[in-house]
N, C-alpha and C positions, 0 to 999 in steps of 0.2 A: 405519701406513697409507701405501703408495704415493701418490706423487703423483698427480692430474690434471689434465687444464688446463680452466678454467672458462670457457672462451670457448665461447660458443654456437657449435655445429654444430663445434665440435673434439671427437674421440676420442683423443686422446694421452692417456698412462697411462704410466707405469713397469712397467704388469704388460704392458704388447705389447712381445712380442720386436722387432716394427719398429720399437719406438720410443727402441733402446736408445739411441744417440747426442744423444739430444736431453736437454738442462738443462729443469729447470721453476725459476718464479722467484717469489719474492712481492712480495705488493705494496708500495711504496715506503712510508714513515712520514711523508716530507711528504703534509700535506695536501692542497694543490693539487695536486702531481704523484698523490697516488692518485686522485682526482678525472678529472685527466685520464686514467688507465686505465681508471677506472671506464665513461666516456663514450665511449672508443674501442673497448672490447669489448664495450660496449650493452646491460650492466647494470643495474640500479638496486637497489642495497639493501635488502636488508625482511626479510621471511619466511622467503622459497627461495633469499634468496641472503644471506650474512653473509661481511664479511673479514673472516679471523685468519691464525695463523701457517700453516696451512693449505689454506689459498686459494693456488690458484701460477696462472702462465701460464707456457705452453713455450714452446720458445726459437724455434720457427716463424711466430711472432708480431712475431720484430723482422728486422730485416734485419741483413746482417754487418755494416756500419757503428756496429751497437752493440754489438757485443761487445770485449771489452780479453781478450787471453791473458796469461794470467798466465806465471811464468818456467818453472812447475813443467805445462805447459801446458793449465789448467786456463781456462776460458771465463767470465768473469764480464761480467756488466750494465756499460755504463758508468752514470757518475750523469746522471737525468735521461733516460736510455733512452723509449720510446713504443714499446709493442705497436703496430702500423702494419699488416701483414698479414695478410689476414682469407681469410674464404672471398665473403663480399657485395662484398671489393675487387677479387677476380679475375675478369679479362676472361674469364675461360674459362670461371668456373661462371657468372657472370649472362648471360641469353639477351640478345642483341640487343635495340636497340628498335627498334619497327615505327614506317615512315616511315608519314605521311598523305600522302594520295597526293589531289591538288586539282582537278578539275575547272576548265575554264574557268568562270568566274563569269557569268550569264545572270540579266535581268530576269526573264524569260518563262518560266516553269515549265509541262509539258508533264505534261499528267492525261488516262489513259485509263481510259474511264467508257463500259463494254456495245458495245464493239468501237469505240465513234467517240475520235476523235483531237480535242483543245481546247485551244486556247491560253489561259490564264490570264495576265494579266498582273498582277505582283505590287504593282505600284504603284496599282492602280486599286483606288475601294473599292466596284466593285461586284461583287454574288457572283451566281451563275449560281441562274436559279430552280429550276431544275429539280433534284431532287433522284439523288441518286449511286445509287439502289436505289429501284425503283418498290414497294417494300412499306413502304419509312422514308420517315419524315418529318423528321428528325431533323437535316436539310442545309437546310432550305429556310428561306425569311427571315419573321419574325415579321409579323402585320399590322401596319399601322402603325397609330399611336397617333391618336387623331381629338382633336380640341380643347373 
């Protein structure tokens, strides 16, 4: 069975001609450090996902600073290597964030109610009797309570 790379939103395979130059790798046998793969390629073990000899990640995943060439110039992990590059880490696929954008900040909130213009002032607790829709009642203020 060809390789794949199990890192979500990767298609690398051994069976794509483009993907001839690239190593796939398994996962490490220290604990901790698979632990740390497991969490940086945002896994979690169970059902749909199981590591064995099987399970690899490609070599698009580390930077060259982890690779060692061997003499015979073959490309191996160093030890302790970290998958690091993602597709969620690239400036380029994740959109922008959108700035909030602030208004100057005001007491006085401005409510237009059947063409007339009304200042509200936010600190005061009294509320306007008259209701926002001459067919609702549903604005106006309760009787008051008698003793």
């Amino acid at each position: 069975m060809p390789p794949h790379c199990c890192v979500p939103r990767c298609t690398s395979s051994k069976r794509k001609k483009s993907c001839s130059g690239q190593t796939f790798h398994r996962f490490p046998k220290d604990p901790v450090l698979c632990r740390e793969w497991i969490h940086k390629i945002r896994r979690d073990p169970g059902r749909h996902f199981k590591i064995n000899v099987h399970t690899k990640v490609c070599s698009d995943h580390f930077t060259e600073e982890s690779f060692l060439k061997t003499l015979v110039g073959m490309r191996k992990l160093k030890k302790g290597a970290v998958p690091t590059l993602f597709a969620w880490t690239d400036s380029h696929v994740r959109p922008a964030r959108r700035s909030i954008v602030r208004g100057t900040t005001s007491h006085a909130i401005t409510a237009v109610v059947e063409e007339d213009v009304q200042q509200v002032d936010v600190n005061s607790n009294e509320l306007s009797a008259a209701p926002p829709h001459p067919d609702h009642d549903y604005a106006e203020l309760p009787p008051p309570l008698e003793e």
